[in-house]
N, C-alpha and C positions, 0 to 999 in steps of 0.2 A: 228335530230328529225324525226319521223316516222310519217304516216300517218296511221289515224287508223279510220275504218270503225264501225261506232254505229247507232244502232236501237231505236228511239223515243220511249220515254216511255209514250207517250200518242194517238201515233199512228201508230207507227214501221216503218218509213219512215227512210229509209239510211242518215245520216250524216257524214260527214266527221270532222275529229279533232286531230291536230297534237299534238302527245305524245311524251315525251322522251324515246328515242328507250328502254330504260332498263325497260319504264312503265307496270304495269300492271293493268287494269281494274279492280276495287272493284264492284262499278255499278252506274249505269245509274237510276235515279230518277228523279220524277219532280219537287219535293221537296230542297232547298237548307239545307244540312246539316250544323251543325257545324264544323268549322275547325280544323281535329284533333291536338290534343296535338303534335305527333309524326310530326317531319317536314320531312320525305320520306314520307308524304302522305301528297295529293293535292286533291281540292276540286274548278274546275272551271264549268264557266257557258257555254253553248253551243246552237245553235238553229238550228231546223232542218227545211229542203226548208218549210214546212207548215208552221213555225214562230211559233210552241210550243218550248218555253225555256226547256232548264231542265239541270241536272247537274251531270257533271263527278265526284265521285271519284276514284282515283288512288296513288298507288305505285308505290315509284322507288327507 
């Protein structure tokens, strides 16, 4: 698992969130999507030091 550096999307403050190294970032919302259909793509939730939620999607 890797460690991957993301920007709040409701106030750009660094987060940290560990991804599987093959991951790749779709984006960053604050919104939670629907879980897609396709199962190599993930949809978790995440909070950054200011405690705005929001949420990763990603591929791997």
């Amino acid at each position: 698992m890797g460690i991957e550096t993301l920007a709040c999307p409701e106030c750009g403050a660094e987060a940290k969130m560990g991804l599987p190294r093959s991951a790749t970032v779709r984006s960053v919302a604050v919104n939670r999507h629907e879980e897609p259909a396709d199962e190599r793509i993930k949809v978790r939730e995440n909070v950054c030091p200011n405690d705005h939620r929001f949420f990763v999607t990603f591929a791997f």
